[in-house]
C-alpha atoms as one frame of an Amber mdcrd trajectory, in Angstrom:
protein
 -13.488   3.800  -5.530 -11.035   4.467  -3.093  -8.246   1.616  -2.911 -10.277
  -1.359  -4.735  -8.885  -1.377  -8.482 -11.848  -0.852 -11.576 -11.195  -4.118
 -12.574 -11.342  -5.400  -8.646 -14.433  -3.965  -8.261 -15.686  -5.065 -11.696
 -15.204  -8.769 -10.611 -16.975  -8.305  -7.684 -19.882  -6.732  -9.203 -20.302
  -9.565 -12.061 -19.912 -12.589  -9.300 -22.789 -13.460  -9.011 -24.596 -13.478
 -12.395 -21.350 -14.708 -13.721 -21.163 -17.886 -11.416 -24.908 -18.955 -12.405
 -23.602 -18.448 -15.846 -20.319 -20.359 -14.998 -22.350 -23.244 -13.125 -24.376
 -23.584 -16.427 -21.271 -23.944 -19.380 -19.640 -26.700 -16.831 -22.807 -28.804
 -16.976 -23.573 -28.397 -20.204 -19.077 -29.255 -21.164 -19.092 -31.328 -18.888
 -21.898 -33.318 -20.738 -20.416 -32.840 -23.773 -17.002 -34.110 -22.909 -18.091
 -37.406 -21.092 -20.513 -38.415 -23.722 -17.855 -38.933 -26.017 -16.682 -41.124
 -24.689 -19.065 -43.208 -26.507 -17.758 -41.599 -29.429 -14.481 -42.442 -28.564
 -15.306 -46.493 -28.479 -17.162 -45.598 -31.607 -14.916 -44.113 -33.601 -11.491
 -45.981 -31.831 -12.740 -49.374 -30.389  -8.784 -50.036 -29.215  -9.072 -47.091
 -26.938 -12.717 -48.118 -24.970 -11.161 -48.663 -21.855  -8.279 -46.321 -21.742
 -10.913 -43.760 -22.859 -13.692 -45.041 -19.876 -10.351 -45.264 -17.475  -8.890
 -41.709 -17.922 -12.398 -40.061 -18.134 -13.446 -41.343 -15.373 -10.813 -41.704
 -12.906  -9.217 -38.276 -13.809 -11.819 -35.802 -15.245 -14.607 -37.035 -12.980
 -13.065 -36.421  -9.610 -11.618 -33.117 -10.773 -15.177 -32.095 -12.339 -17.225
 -32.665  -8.840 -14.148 -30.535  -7.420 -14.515 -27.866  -9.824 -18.104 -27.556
  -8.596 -17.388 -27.841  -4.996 -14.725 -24.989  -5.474 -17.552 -22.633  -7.090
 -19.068 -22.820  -3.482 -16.209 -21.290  -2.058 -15.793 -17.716  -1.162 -13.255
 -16.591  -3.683 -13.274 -13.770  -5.989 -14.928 -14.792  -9.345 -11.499 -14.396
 -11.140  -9.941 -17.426  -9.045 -13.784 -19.526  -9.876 -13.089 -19.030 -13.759
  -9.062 -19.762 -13.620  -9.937 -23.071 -12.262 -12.696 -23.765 -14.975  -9.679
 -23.053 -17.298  -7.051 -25.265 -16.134  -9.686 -27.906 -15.820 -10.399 -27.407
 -19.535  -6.795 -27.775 -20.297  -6.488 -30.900 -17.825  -9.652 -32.288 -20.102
  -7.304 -31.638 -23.229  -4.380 -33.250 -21.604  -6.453 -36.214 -20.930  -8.084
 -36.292 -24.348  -4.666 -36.428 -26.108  -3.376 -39.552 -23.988  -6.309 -41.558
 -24.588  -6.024 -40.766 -28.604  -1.930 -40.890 -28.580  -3.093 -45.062 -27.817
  -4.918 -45.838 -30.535  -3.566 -47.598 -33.627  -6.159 -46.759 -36.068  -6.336
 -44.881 -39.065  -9.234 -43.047 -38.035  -7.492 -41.562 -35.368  -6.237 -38.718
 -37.617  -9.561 -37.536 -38.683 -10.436 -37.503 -35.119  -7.660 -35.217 -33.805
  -9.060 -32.450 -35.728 -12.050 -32.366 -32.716  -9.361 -30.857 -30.472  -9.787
 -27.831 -32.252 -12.608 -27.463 -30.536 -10.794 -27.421 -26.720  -9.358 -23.599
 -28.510 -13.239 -22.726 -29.013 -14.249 -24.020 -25.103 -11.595 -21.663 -23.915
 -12.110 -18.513 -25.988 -15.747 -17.979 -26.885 -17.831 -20.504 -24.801 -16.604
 -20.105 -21.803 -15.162 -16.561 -22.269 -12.618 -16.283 -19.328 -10.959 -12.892
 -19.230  -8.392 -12.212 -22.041  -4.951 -12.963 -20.382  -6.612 -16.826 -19.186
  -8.249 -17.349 -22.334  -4.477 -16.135 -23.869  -2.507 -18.861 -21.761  -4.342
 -21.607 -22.055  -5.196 -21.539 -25.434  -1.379 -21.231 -26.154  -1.203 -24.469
 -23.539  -3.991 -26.220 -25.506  -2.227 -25.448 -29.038   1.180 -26.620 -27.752
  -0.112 -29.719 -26.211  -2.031 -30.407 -29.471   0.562 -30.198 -31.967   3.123
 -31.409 -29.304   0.836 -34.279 -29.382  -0.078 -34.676 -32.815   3.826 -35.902
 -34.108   3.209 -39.227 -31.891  -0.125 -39.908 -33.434  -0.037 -43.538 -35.606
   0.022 -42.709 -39.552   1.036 -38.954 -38.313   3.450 -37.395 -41.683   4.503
 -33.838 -41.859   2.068 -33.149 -44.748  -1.039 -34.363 -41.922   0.713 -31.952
 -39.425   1.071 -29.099 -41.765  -2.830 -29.765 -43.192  -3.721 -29.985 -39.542
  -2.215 -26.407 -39.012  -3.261 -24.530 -41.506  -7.143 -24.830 -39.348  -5.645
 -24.920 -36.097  -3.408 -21.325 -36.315  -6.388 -19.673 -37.872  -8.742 -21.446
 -35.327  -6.846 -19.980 -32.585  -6.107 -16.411 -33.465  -9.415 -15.650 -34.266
 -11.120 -16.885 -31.118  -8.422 -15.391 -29.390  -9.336 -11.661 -30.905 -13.403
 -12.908 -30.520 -12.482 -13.368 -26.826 -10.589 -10.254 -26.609 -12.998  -8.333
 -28.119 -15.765  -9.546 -25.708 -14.020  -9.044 -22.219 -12.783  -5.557 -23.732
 -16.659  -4.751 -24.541 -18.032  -6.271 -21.013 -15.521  -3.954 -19.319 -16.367
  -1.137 -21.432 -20.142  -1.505 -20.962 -19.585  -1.971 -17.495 -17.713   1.764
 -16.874 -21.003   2.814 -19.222 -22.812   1.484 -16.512 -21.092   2.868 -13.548
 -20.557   5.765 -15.282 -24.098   6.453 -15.483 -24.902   5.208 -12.322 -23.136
   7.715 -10.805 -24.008  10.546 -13.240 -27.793   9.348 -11.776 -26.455   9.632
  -7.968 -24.988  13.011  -8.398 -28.072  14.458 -10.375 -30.757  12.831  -7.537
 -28.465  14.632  -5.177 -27.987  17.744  -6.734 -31.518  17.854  -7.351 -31.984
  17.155  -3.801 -29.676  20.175  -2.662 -31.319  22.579  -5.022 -34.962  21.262
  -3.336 -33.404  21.997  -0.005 -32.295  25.236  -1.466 -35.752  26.345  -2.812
 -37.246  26.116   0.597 -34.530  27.650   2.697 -34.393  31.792   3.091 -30.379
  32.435   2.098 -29.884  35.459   4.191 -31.150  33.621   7.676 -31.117  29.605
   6.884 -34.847  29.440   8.278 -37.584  28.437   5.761 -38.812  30.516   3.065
 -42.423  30.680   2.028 -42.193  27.978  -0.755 -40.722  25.748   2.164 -44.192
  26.440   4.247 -46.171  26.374   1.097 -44.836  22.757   1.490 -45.667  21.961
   5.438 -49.290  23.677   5.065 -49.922  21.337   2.162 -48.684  18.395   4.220
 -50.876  19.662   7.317 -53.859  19.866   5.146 -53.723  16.340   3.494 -53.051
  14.931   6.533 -54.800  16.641   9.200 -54.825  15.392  12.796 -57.462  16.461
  14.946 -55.928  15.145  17.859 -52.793  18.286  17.382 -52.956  21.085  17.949
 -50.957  24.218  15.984 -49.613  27.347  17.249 -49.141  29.526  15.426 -45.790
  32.170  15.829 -45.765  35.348  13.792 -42.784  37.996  15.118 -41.715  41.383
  13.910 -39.037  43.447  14.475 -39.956  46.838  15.847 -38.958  49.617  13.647
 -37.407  47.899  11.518 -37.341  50.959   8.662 -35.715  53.443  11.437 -33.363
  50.411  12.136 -32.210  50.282   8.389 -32.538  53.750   7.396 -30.075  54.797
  10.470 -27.905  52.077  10.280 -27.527  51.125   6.263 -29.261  47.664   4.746
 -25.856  45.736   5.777 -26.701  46.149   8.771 -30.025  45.509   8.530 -29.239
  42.359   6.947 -26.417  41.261  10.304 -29.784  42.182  12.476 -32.214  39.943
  10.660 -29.906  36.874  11.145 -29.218  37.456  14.681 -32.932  38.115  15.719
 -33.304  34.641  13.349 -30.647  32.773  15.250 -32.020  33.944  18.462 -35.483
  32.409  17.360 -33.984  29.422  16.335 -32.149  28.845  19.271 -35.352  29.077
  21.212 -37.321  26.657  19.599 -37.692  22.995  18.930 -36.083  20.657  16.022
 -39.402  19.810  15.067 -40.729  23.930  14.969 -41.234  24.761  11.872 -39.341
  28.618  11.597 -39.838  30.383   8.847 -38.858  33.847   7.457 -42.280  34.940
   6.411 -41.557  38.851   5.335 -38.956  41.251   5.140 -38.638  41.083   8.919
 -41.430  39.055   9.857 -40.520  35.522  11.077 -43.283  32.785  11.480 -42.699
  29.957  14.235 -46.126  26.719  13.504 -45.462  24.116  16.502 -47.913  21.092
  16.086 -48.350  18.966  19.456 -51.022  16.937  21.148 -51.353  18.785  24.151
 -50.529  22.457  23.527 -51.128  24.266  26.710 -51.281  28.339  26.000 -49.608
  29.385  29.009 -47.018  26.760  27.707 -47.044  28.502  24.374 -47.124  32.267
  25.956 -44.051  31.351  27.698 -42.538  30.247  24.687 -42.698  33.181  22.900
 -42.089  35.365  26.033 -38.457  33.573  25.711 -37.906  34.704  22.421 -38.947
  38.139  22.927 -36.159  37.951  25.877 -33.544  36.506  23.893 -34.335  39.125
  21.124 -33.956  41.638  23.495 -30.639  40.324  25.557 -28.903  40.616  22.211
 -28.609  44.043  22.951 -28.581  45.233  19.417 -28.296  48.815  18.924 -31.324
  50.839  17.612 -30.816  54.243  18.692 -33.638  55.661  16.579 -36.637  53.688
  19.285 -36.836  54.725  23.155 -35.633  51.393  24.122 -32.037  52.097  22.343
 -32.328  48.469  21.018 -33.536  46.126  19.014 -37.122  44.448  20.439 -39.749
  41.866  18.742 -43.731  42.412  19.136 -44.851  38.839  18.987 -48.859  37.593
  18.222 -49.414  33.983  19.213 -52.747  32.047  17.670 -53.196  28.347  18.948
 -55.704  25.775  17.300 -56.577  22.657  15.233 -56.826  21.951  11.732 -59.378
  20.640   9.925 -61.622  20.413   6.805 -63.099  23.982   7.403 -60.204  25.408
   8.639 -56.398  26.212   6.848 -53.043  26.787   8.407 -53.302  30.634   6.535
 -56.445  31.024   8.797 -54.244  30.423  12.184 -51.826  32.540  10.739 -53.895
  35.601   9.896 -55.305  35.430  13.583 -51.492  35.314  15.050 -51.193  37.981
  12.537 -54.376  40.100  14.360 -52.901  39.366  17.782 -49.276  40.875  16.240
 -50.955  43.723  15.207 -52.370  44.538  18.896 -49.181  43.891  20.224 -47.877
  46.789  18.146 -50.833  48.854  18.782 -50.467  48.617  22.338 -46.612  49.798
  22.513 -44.722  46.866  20.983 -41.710  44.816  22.219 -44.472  42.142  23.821
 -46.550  39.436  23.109 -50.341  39.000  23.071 -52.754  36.106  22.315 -55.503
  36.021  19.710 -58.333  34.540  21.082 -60.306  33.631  17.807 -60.015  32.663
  14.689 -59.701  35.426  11.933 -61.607  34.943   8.378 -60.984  38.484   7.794
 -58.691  39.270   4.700 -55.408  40.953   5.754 -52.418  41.446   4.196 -51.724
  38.142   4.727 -52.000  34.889   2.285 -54.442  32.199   2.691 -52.473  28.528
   2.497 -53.338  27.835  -1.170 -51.501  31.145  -2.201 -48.458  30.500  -0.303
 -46.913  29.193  -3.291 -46.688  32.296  -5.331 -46.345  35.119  -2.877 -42.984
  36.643  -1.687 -41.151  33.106  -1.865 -38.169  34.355   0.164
């Protein structure tokens, strides 16, 4: 998470389904506390306009302010510290307009600021250390309060307590306990979140893995198992595909005379070489022990255009100049067979493919180290697979 804090980032992440909730518990207490008002002319008819006065002149202004602050772009920590001093302010106010009445009934009353303990702890559920502070703030003004009462006696104050300290320890461990389990279920959350993220990528990587040849980097089979599928659901018979196959000549002498390390230091520079020769949308693919298949789809494939194409690669092959003493040419050469045409409901990639394959094999027959055309399309079998077995053989 780099520099931002778990409990920084936590806030962040709750804003905004915690300020709807926020917006809601301020209506609704805010409800609550100006409709007693009525209860307070009810209940203390000497305090009616001191009640009306300090509700309304005080906890009006500072409510619409509360609201207005919620707008503002502060972290969600700051939005529920000012819900909680405006709670306490409430209490504050709530006190003064009692601690002016002179009747009896004012006693039995007081015990209703209990319920200021309850607002901060488990309705409006700030995070622990607010919800600790003010509720110590609320007790102290309460019984702070509570000795000025009329009729107040030590007996009332001690009757009074023996609810209150109760009342406030246990919402205060209620409270606790539910911004320790938020936070908790919220690392579950991440926690799995990014136990998803890793997996999806992992399972991305070995995906990528499956379809890549590990001693060259180019494709495997499985990989153009893959693209033939792709071709064939979604054929376009406005593209046309060549189709690339390229062996390395003597490739047996090569690894007989040399050892299979080197055989395997030959493969991947005759693979770079390809790759370096083609384009980032060629598919290149190692489709045998030392056969490497090149499919380019385009809308306009021209065959000299293609020819010349795989004439480079047989010249990059060659200016490699790596040794094979064992052939007349005292390096390493490519014989090349190049198919081009379309796609369509009649007609499979593995069918281009076996006729590149026919035009490889006349290439070798006629003294390798060159390239040579096929100039139809091949439904003979050969050694080759057809598309819809690509999946199973030699996945490289």
């Amino acid at each position: 998470m780099g520099a931002m804090t778990v409990r920084e980032k936590y806030d962040i992440d709750r804003h905004d389904e915690r300020i709807k909730t926020l917006r809601l518990l301020t209506t609704l207490l805010a409800i609550f506390y100006f409709s007693y008002t009525l209860v307070d002319i009810y209940l203390l008819p000497d305090i009616a306009l001191r009640s009306v006065l300090l509700r309304g002149l005080v906890m009006l202004p500072v409510t619409f302010f509360l609201f207005a602050y919620y707008k503002r772009p502060v972290s969600i920590r700051r939005k529920e510290l000012a819900a909680v001093l405006v709670i306490c302010l409430s209490t504050v106010v709530w006190c003064a307009i009692l601690l002016g009445s002179e009747n009896e009934r004012v006693l039995s009353y007081f015990y209703a600021g209990l319920v200021f303990l309850m607002v901060l702890t488990i309705v409006l559920t700030p995070p622990f250390e607010q919800s600790l502070y003010s509720s110590l703030f609320v007790f102290a003004c309460l019984y702070s309060s509570i000795w000025f009462l009329s009729g107040a006696t030590s007996f009332y104050v001690i009757n009074h307590l023996s609810l209150g300290a109760p009342v406030l320890v246990l919402t205060l461990i209620a409270n606790y306990r539910f911004s320790a389990e938020s936070l908790r279920l919220y690392l579950e959350n991440v926690s799995v979140e990014q136990l998803r993220e890793e997996l999806a990528a992992r399972n991305a990587e070995l995906e990528r893995i499956s379809h890549i040849d590990p001693l060259t980097g180019l494709t495997n089979r499985r990989g153009l198992a893959r693209y033939a599928d792709d071709l064939q659901q979604h054929p376009n018979a406005q593209h046309c595909i060549a189709a690339i196959i390229i062996d390395v000549d003597h490739f047996k002498a090569f690894n007989d005379f040399y050892g299979h390390s080197e055989g395997d230091n030959c493969l991947r520079d005759v693979a770079n070489a390809i790759r370096s020769a083609c384009r980032s949308d060629d598919v290149v693919c190692r489709f045998g022990g030392e056969e490497f298949l090149i499919v380019r789809s385009d809308q306009s494939t021209q065959t000299s255009h293609v020819l010349a194409f795989a004439e480079n690669i047989r010249s990059k092959v060659v200016e490699l100049a790596i040794p094979h003493q064992p052939t007349q040419e005292k390096k390493v050469t490519i014989s090349i067979g190049v198919y081009i045409g379309t796609l369509g409901t009649d007609t499979e990639l593995g069918q281009l493919i076996k006729s590149a394959d026919a035009a490889l094999y006349e290439a070798k027959r006629q003294g390798r180290n060159r390239v040579r055309l096929s100039q139809q399309l091949s439904d003979e079998s050969s050694h080759l697979p057809k598309r819809s077995t690509l999946h199973m053989d030699n996945p490289l």
